[in-house]
VOPAGU-2260 file (C-alpha; in pm, 1 decimal, decimal comma):
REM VOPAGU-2260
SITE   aa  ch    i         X         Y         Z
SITE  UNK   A    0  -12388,2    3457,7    7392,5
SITE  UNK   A    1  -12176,9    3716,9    7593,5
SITE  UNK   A    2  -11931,6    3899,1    7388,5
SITE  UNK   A    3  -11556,5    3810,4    7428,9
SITE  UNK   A    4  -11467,9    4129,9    7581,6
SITE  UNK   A    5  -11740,3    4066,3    7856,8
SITE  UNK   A    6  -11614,3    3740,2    7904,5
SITE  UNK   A    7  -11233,1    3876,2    7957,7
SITE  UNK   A    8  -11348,3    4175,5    8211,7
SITE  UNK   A    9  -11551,6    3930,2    8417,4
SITE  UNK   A   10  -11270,6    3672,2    8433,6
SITE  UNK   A   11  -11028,2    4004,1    8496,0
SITE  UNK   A   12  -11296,6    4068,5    8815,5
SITE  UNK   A   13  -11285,0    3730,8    8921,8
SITE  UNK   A   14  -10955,4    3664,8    8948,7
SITE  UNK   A   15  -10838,1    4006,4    9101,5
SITE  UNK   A   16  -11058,2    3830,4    9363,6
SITE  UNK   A   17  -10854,4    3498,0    9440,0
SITE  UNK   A   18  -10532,2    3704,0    9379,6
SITE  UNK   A   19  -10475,7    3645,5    9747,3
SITE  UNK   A   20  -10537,4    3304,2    9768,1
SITE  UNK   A   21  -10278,6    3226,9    9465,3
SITE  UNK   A   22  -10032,3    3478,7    9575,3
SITE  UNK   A   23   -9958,0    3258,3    9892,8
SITE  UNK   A   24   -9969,5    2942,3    9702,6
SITE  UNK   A   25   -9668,4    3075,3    9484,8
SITE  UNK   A   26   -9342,7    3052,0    9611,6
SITE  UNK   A   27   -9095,0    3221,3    9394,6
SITE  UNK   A   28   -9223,7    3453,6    9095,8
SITE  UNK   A   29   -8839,0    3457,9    8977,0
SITE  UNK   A   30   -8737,3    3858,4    8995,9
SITE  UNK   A   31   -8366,4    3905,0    8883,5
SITE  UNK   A   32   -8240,3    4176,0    9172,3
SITE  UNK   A   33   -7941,6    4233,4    8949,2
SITE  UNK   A   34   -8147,5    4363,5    8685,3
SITE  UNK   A   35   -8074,2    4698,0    8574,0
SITE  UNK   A   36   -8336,2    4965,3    8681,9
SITE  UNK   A   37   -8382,1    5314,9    8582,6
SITE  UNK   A   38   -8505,1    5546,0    8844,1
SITE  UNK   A   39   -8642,2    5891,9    8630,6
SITE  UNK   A   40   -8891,0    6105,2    8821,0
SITE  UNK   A   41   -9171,4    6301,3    8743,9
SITE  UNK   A   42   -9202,4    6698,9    8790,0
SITE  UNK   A   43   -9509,0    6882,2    8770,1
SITE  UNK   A   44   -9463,9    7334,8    8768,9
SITE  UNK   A   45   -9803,9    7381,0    8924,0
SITE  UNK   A   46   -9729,1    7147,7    9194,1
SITE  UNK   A   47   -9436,1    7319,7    9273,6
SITE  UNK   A   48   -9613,8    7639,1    9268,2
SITE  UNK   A   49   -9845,7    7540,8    9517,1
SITE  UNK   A   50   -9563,4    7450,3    9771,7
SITE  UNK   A   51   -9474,6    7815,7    9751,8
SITE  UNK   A   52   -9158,9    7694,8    9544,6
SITE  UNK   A   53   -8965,4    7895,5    9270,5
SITE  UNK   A   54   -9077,2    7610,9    9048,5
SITE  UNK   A   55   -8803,5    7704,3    8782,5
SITE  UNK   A   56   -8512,2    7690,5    9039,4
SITE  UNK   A   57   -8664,5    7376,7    9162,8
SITE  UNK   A   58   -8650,7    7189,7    8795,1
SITE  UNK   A   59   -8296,2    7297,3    8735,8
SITE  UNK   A   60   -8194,4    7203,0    9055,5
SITE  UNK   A   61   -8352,5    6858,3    8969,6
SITE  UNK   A   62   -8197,4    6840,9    8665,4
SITE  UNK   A   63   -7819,1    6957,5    8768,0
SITE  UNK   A   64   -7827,9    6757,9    9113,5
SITE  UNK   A   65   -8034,9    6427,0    9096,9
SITE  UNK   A   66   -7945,6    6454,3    8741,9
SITE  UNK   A   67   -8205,0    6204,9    8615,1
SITE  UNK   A   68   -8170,9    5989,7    8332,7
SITE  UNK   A   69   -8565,0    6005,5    8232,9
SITE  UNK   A   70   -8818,2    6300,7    8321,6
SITE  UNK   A   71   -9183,2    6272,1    8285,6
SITE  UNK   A   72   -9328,4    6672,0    8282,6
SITE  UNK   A   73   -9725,9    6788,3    8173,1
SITE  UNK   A   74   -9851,0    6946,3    7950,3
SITE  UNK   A   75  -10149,8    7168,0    8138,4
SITE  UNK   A   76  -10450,6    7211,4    7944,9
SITE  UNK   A   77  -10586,1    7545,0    8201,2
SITE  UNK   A   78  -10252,0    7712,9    8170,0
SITE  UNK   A   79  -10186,9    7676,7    7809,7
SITE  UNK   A   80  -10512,9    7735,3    7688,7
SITE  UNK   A   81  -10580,5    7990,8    7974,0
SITE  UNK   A   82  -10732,0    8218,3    7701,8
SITE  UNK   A   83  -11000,5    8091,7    7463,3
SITE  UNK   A   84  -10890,8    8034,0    7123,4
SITE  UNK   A   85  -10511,4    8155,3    7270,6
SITE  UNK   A   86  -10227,0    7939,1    7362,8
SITE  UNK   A   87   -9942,0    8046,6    7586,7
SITE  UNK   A   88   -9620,0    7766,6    7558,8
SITE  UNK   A   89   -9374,8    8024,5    7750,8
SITE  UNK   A   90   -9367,4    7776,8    8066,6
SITE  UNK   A   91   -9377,4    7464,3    7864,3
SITE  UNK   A   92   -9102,9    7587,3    7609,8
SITE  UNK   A   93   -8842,0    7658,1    7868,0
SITE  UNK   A   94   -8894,4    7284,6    8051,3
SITE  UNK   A   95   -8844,4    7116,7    7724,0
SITE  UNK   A   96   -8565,1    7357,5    7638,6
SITE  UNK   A   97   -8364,4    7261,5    7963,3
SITE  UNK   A   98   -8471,3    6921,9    7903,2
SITE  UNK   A   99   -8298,4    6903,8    7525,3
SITE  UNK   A  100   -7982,6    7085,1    7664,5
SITE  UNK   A  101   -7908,9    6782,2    7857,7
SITE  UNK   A  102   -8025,9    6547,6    7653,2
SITE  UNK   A  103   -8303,9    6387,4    7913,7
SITE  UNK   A  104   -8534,5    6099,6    7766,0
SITE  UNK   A  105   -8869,1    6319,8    7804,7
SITE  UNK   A  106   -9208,0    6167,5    7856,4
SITE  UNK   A  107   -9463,7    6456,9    7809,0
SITE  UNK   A  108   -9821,6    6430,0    7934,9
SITE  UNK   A  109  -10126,3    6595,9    7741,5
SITE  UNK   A  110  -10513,8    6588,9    7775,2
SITE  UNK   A  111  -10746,2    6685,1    8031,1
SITE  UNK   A  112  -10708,1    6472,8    8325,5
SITE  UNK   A  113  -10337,2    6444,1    8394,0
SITE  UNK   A  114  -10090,1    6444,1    8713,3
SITE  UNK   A  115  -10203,8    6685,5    9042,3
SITE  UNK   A  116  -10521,3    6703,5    9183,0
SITE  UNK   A  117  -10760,9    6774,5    9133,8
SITE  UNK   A  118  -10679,1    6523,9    8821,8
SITE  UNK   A  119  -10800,8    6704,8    8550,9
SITE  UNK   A  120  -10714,2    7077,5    8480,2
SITE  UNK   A  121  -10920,6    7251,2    8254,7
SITE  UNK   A  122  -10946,4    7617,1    8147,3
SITE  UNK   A  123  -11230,2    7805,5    8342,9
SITE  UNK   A  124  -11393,6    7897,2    8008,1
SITE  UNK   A  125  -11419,2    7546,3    7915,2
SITE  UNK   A  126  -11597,9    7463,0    8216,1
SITE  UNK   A  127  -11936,8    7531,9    8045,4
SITE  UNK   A  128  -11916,3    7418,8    7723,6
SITE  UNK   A  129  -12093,6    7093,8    7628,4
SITE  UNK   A  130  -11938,2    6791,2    7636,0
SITE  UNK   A  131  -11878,8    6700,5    7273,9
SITE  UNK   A  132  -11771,0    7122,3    7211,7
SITE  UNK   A  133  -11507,0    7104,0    7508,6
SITE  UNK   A  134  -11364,7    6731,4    7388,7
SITE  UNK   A  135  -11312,9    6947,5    7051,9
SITE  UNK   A  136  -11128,9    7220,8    7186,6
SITE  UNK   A  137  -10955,7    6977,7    7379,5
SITE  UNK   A  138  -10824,3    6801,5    7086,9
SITE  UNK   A  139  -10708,0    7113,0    6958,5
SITE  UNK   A  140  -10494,5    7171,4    7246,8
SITE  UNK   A  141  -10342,7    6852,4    7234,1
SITE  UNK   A  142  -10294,9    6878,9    6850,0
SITE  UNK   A  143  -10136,7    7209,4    6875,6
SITE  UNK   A  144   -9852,9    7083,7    7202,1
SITE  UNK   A  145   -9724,2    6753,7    6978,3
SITE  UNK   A  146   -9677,8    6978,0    6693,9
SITE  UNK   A  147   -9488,0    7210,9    6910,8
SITE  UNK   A  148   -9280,7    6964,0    7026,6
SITE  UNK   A  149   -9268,7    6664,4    6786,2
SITE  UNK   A  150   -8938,8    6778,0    6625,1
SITE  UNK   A  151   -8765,1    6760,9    6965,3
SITE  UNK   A  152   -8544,0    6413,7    7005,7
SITE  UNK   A  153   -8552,4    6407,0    7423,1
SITE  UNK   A  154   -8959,9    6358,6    7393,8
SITE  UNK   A  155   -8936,3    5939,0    7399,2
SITE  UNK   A  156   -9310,2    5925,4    7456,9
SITE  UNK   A  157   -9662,1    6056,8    7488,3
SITE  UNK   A  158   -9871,5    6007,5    7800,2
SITE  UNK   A  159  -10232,7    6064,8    7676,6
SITE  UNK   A  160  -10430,2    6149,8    7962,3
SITE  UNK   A  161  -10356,9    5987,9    8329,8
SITE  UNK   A  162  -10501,1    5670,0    8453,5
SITE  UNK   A  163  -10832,6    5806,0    8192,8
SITE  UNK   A  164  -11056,0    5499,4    8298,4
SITE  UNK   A  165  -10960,0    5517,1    8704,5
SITE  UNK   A  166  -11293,2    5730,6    8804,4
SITE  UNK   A  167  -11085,3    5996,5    9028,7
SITE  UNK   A  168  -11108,1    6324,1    9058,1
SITE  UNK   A  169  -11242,7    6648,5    9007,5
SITE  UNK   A  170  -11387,4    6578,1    8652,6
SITE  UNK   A  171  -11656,3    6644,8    8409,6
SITE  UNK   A  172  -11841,9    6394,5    8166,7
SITE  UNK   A  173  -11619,1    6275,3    7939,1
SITE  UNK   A  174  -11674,6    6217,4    7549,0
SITE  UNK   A  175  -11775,6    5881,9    7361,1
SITE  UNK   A  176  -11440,8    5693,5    7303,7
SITE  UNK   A  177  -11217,5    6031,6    7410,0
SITE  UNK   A  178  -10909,8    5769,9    7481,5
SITE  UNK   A  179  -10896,9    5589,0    7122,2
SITE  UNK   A  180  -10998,5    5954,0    6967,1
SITE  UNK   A  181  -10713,1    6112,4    7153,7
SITE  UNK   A  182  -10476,8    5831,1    7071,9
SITE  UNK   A  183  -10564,7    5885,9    6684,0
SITE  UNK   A  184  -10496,1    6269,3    6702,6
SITE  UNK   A  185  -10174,2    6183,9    6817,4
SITE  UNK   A  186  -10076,1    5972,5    6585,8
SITE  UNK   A  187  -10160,6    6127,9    6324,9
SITE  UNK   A  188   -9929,3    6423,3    6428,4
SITE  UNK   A  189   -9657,7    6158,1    6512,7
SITE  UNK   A  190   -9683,3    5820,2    6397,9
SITE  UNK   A  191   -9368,4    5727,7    6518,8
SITE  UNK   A  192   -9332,2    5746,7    6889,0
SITE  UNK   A  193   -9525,9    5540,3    7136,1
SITE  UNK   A  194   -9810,7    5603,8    7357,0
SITE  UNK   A  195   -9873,7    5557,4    7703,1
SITE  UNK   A  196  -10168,4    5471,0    7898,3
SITE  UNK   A  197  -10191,6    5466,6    8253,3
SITE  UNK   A  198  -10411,6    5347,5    8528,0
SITE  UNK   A  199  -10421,1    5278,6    8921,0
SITE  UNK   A  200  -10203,2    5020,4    9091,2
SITE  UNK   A  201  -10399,1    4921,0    9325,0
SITE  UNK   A  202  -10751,5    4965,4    9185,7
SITE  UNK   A  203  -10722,1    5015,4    8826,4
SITE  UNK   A  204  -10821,7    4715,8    8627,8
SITE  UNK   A  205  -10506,5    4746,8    8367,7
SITE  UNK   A  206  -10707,1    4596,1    8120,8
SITE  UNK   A  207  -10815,6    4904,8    7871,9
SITE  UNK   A  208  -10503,5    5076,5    7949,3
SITE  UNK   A  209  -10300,1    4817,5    7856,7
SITE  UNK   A  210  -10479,9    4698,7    7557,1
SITE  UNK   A  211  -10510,1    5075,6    7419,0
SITE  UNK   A  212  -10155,5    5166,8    7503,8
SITE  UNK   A  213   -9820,3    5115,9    7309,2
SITE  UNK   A  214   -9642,8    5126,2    7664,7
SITE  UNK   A  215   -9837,3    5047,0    8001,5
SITE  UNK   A  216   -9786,0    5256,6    8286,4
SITE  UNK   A  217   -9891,6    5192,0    8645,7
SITE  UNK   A  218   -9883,3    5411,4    8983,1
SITE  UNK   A  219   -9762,4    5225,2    9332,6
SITE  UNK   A  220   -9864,5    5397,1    9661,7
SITE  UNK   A  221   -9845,0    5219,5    9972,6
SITE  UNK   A  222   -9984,6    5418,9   10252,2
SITE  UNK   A  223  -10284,1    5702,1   10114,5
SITE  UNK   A  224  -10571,3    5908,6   10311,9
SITE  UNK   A  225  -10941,3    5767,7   10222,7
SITE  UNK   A  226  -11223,5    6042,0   10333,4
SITE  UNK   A  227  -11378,9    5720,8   10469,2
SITE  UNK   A  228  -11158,4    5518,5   10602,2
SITE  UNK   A  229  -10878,5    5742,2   10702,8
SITE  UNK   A  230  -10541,0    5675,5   10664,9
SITE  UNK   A  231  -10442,2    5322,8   10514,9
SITE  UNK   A  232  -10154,4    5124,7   10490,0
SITE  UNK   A  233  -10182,5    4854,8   10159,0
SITE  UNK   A  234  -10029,7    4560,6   10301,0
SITE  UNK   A  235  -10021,4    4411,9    9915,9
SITE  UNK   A  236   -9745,2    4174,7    9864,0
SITE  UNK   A  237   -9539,5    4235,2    9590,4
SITE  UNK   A  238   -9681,5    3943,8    9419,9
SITE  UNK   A  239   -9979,9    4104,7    9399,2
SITE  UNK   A  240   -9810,4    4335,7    9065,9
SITE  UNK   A  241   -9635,7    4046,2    8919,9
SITE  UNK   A  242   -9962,6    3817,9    8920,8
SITE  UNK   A  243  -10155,3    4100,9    8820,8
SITE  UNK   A  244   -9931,9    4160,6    8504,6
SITE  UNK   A  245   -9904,1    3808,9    8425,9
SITE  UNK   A  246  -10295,8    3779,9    8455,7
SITE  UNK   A  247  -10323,5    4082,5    8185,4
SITE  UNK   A  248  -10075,5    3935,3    7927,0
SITE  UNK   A  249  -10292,6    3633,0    7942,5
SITE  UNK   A  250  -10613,3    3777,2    7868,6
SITE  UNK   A  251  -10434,0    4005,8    7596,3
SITE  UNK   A  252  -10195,2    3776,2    7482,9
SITE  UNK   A  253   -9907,4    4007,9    7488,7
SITE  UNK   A  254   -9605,8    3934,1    7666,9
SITE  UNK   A  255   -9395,2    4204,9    7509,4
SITE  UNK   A  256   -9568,3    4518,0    7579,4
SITE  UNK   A  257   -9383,8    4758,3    7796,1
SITE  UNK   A  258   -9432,8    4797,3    8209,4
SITE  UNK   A  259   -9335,3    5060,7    8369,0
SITE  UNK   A  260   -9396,3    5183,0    8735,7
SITE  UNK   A  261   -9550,2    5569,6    8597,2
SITE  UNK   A  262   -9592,4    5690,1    8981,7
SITE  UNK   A  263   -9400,9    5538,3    9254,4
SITE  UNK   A  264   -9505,3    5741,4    9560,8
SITE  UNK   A  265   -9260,6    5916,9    9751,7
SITE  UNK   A  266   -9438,4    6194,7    9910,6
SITE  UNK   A  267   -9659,0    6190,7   10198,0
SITE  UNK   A  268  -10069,8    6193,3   10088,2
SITE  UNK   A  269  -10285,1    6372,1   10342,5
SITE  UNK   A  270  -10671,4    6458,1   10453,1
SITE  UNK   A  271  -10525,4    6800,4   10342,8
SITE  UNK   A  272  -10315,4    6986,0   10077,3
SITE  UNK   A  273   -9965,4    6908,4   10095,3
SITE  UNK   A  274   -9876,1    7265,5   10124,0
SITE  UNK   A  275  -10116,3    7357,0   10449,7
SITE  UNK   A  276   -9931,3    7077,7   10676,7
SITE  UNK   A  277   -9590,9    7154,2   10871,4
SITE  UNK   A  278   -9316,7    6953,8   10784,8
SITE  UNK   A  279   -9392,3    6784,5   11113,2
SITE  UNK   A  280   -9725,2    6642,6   11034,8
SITE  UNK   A  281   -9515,7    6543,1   10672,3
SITE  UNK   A  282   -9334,5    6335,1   10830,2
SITE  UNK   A  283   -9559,6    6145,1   11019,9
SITE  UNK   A  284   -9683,4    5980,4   10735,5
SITE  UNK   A  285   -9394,0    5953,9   10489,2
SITE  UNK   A  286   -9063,1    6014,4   10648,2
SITE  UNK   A  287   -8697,9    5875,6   10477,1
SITE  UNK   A  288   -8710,7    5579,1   10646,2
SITE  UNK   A  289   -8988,7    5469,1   10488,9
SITE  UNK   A  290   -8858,0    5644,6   10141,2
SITE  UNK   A  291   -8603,3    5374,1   10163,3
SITE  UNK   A  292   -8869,4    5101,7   10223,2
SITE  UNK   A  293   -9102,1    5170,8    9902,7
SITE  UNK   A  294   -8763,4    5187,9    9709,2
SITE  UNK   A  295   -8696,2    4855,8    9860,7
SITE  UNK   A  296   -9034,1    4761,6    9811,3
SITE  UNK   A  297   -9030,1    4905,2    9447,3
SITE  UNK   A  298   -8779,7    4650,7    9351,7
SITE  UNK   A  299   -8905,6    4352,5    9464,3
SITE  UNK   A  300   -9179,6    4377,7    9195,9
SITE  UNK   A  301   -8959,2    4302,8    8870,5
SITE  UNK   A  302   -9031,1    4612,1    8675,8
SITE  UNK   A  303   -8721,0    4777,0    8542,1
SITE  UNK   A  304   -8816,7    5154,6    8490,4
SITE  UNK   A  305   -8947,3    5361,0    8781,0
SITE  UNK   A  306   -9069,7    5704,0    8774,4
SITE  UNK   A  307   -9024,4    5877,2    9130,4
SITE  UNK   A  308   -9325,7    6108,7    9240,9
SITE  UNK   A  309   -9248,2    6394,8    9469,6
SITE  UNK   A  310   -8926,4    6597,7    9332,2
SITE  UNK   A  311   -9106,4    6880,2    9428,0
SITE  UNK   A  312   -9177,0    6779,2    9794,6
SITE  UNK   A  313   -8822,4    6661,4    9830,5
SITE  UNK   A  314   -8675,1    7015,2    9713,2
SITE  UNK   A  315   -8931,7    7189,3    9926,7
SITE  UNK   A  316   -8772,3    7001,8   10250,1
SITE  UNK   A  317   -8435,3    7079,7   10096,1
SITE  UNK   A  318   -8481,2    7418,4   10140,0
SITE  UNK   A  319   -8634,6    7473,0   10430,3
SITE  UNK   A  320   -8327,9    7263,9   10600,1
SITE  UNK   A  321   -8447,3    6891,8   10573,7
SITE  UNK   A  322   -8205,9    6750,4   10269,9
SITE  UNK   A  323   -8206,6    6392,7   10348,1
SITE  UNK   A  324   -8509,0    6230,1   10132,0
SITE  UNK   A  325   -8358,1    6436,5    9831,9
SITE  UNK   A  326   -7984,9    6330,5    9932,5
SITE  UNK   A  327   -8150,5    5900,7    9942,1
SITE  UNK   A  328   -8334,1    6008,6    9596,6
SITE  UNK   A  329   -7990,8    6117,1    9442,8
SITE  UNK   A  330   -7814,0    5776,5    9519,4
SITE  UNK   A  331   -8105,8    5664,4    9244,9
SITE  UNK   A  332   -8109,4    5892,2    9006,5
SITE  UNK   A  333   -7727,2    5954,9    8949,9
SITE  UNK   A  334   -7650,8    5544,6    8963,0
């Protein structure tokens, strides 16, 4: 007889399948538009970097002007542990610090694979190392940053890797249960706060994440670049989130856990780095008018926290004399 597990991801499979036959046989999946929603955003140094930003200037500018209630920022594995056996915090520290000098709710990302392409970001001299040696050294990076940081009250939550069973990415083979071994390490350091897991909107099965996770976190793009197909538009309804949440409590049988949107997309996603396109060829793709429509879009779906991706895009337009998608983002984050 199939195991029960087997039994739940094949009944997950099938009915991802008729999702679009049920979603037009359901009239009304009762969201409350009056509910209260908090818009945080997520900001990422190396990102920043790479758009030829002063990526300190940009995260206080984030933090005194949108002024944002909840801030997700990453912990990077290559830059920390740069040096074998040598960690360098200086970057880290002085996020965090600005973070706990205005009190923001901080969710703080570690492991290998975690936001930014190319997904996961791992020191060059790990690289080599065998899998089960590198998923040690690994775990002592991610012991040493929530020991750093444990005693700080802004840090609400740990992200342990990002969307870890989505198969995305520049990556290497990954070790034998490295989600539930990370989750351990973690809690064992801090028993206390809750862990998120996080997987793919659109393709992501939710079903590990959300079993594994104390909080569930799920990305939302709605137009992306496929070396295959080229540029797409998802036409999903917004039903197709609620249904798919309601389908996952089922199988679980939790109806309390936690929902939140980790990655709403509010940056254009090209067949190139972000960075090597003009702010012409930006806009064709993701422009404000249709940052207003995935907002609008965003809130049709019921979920009541939202993280914002592309602060750093928005400042890089800001300076270089484009200001509106960061003025429409500021309505959000200061309500």
């Amino acid at each position: 007889m199939p195991s029960n597990k087997k039994i739940k991801i094949v009944l997950i499979i099938i009915l991802f399948l008729v999702i679009g036959f049920y979603y037009l046989k359901i009239k009304n999946f009762s969201v409350d538009f009056n509910r209260d929603i908090f818009w945080g955003v997520t900001f990422s140094s190396k990102f920043s970097k790479e758009l030829n930003s002063d990526w300190q200037k940009n995260f206080e500018t984030v933090l005194n002007d949108l002024r944002p209630k909840k801030v997700r920022v990453v912990a990077y594995w290559d830059e920390i542990g740069a040096a074998e056996n040598n960690f360098n915090f200086s970057d880290l520290d002085w996020q965090i610090n600005e973070l706990q000098s205005r009190g923001t709710e901080t969710i703080l990302v570690v492991g290998m694979k975690v936001p930014r392409w190319p997904e996961c970001h791992l020191p060059d001299w790990a690289k080599s190392l065998a899998v089960e040696e590198r998923e040690n050294k690994l775990q002592e990076y991610i012991g040493k940053t929530v020991e750093r940081y444990k005693d700080y009250d802004i840090i609400k939550a740990w992200q342990i890797e990002n969307e870890p069973f989505l198969p995305f990415g520049v990556c290497p083979e990954r070790g034998k249960n490295f989600v539930p071994n990370e989750i351990s390490l973690v809690k064992k350091n801090d028993p206390e706060r809750p862990i998120i897991i996080t997987d793919g909107g659109e393709f992501g099965l939710w079903y590990k994440a959300v079993r594994y996770g104390d909080i569930f976190g799920t990305t939302m793009y709605r137009r992306v670049y496929n070396n295959f197909f080229g540029y797409i538009d998802y036409h999903l309804p917004p039903h197709f989130f609620i249904l798919k949440e309601k389908i996952i409590r089922f199988l679980l049988g939790d109806y309390n856990k936690k929902f939140i949107v980790i990655e709403l997309a509010t940056e254009p996603w090209l067949d190139k780095r972000l960075g090597e396109a003009s702010i012409n060829e930006q806009f064709k793709f993701f422009d404000l008018e249709f940052f207003k429509n995935t907002i609008e879009y965003a809130k049709t779906i019921g979920f009541g926290e939202y993280y914002l991706w592309g602060a750093e895009w928005w400042y890089y337009l800001k300076v270089n004399g484009y200001p509106e998608i960061w003025e429409e983002a500021k309505k959000l984050t200061n309500s």
